[in-house]
N, C-alpha and C positions, 0 to 999 in steps of 0.2 A: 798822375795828379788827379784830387777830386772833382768831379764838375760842379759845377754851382748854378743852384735857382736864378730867376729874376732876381730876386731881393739881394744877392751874392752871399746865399746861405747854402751849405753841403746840400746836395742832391737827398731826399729821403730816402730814394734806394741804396745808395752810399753807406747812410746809417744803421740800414739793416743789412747791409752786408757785414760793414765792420762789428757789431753785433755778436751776429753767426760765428763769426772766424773766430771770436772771442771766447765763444761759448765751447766752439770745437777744439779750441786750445788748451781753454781749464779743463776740459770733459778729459783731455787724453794725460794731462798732468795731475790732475788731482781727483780722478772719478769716483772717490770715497765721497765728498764733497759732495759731489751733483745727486748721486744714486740716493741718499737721505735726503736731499730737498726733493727730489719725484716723489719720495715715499709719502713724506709729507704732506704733498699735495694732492697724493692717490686720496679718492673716499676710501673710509671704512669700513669694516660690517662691525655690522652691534653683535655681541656678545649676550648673550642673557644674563640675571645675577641671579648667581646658585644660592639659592637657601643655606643658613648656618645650620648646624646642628641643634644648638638652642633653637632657632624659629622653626624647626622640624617638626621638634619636640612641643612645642606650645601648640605648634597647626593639631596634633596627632591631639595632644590632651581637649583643643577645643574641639577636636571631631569626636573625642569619645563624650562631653559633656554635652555633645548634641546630638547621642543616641538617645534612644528609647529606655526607658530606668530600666524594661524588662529584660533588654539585650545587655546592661552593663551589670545588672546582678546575678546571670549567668541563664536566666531564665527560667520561668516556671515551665514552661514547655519542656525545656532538655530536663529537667529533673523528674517530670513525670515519666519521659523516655527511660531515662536511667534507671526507673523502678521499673516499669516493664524488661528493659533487659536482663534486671536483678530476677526477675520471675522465672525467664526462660534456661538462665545460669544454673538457678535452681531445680528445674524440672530436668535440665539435662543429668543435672547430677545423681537425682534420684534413678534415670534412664539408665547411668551406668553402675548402678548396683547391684543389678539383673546379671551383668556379664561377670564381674568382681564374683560375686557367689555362686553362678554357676562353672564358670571358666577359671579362677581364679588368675583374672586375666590382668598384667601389669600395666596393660596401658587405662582401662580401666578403672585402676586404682590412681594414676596420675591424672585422668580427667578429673577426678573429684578432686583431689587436691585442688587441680586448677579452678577448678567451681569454688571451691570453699575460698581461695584468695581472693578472686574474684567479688564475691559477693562482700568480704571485709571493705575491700578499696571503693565499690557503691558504697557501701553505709557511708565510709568516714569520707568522700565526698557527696553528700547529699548532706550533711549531719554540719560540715564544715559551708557549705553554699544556701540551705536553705533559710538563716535568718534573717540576710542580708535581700534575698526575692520575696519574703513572705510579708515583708513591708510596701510593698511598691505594688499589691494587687490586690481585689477586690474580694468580699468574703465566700463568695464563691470558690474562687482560684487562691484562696486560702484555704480554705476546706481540701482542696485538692492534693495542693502541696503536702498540710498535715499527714493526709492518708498515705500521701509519699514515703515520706519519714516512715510512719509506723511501719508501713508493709515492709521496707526492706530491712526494717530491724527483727523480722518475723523472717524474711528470707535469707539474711546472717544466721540467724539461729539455725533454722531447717540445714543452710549448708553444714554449720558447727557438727549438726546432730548425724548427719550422713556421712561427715568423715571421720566418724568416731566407730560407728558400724566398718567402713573401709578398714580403719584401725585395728580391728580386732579382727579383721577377715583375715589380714596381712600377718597379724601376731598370732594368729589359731596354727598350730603343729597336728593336732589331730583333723582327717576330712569332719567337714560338717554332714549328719545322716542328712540321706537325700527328702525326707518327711520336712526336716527343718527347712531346708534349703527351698523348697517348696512354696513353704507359707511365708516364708520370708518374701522372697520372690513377690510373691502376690499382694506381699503390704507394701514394697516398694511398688509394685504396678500400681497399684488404686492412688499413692501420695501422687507419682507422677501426672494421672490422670488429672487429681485434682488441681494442681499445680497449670496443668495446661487449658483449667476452666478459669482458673484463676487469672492468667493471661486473658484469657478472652474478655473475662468479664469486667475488667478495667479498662481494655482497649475499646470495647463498644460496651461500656455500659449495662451491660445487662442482667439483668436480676436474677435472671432462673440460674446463672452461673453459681451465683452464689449459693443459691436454693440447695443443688446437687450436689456442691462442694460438702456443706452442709452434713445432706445424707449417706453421703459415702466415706464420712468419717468415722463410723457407724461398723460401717467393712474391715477398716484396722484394727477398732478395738477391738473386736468379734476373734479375728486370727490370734491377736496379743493376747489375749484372755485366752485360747486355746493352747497357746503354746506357753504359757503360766502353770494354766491346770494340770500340763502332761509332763514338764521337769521340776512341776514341785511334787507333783505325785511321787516322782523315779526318784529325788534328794530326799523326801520322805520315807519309803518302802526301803526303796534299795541300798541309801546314802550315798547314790551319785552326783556327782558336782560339775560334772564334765559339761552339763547342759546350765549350767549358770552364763556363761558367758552369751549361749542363744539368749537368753531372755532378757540380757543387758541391749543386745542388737534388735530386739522385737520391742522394747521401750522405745529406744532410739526412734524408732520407724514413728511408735505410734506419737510420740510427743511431738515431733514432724507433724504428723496429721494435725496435732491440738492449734500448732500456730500456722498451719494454714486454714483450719478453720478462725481462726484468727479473723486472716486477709480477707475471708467470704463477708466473718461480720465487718470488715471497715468496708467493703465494697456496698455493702446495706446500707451502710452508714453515707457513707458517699453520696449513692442515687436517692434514698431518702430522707436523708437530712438528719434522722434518729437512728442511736445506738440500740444493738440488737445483745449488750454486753450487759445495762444495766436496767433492764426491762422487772417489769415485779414480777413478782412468783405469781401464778395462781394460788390463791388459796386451799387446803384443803376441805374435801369436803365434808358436812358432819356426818 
């Protein structure tokens, strides 16, 4: 029986007994029941909220609208990189001309090929990226970029012209006399050289690079003109033609030299501000 207060109302501990028992009653008859109200009453942890893919996409497009104009138009800096790469692509290529003519050597003849592709894919991205950076910088760093442009359309060509000598090394059935083989040699060494003043003298600026370049273009035509004089004599005296094809590859060489004398005059042009292309004549004298 329950006991009762003064007031003759249930004991309080009564009603928390009867309570309990109650609770431990539905707990073992219906514990589906009890286990979701605990849950319920557990705290929870916060969850973060994942970004959509649209708000992804807007964060990314207002982070690229809050670059730098020069970093979203690809830059004037890497496109100046690009043509100095174009340079060294270049000089390599002349590098393995040496081995191609004296070794007739295969891998040799596939390094230029890769020079020659190589220097296509700089032009036609420099030619594709440059008008979109050439707005967004100052006339300085306009001047810059132009000379960009121009030089690797000068060092496209020089590849063109180096795998066309490759070309005819590959396609010649008869040896080349070792007299040709020689001077050829020797017009590929001086382009090379020039080619690696060339590099220089973009990467720091300096004039006398240009200067040399300049003078040693001097050297190809000197061999070119020697090996002109001596197979047109032999197609004239003798009616040989065997040495026509030499004189298509000692072109090749020296018109290489003509557009990297080229690169010397935009390097002039560059550090002095005036062209060294359309200067006047001296007059003669009376």
């Amino acid at each position: 029986m329950a006991q009762l207060n003064q007031c003759g109302q249930p004991h309080p501990s009564n009603n928390v007994v009867t309570i309990l028992s109650h609770f431990e009653n539905t707990l073992r008859t219906q514990p589906l029941i009890w286990s979701s109200v605990l849950l319920n009453l557990m705290p929870r942890k916060t969850v973060p909220i994942r970004k959509t893919e649209i708000e992804q996409e807007d964060a990314s497009v207002r982070a690229a609208k809050s670059a730098p104009a020069e970093a979203r138009s690809g830059g004037a800096d890497d496109l100046a990189h690009l043509a100095l790469k174009a340079c060294l692509i270049a000089r390599d290529a002349a590098f393995n001309v040496r081995d191609l003519l004296t070794n007739s050597s295969r891998m040799a003849f596939l390094a230029i090929k890769d020079c020659e592709k190589e220097l296509d894919l700089i032009e036609r991205q420099i030619d594709e990226r440059l008008p979109a950076a050439i707005t967004r910088v100052n006339e300085n760093r306009a001047r810059q970029l132009l000379s960009s442009l121009k030089s690797t359309t000068d060092l496209e060509r020089i590849g063109d012209l180096v795998m066309s000598v490759a070309l005819r090394v590959q396609a010649r059935t008869a040896k080349i006399p070792a007299s040709d083989v020689r001077q050829l040699v020797e017009m590929s060494t001086v382009l090379r050289e020039m080619l690696d003043l060339i590099h220089r003298g973009f990467s720091n600026l300096d004039l006398e690079c240009a200067r040399k370049v300049l003078q040693m273009d001097k050297e190809i035509d000197r061999i070119c003109h020697t090996l002109f004089q001596k197979h047109l004599a032999e197609t004239v005296v003798q009616g040989d033609t065997s040495g026509f094809e030499i004189l298509l590859m000692a072109q090749a060489l020296e018109r290489a030299g003509d557009h990297t004398t080229n690169l010397a005059e935009d390097l002039y042009s560059l550090i002095e501000g005036r062209s060294l292309r359309h200067a006047p004549k001296k007059k003669a004298s009376n």
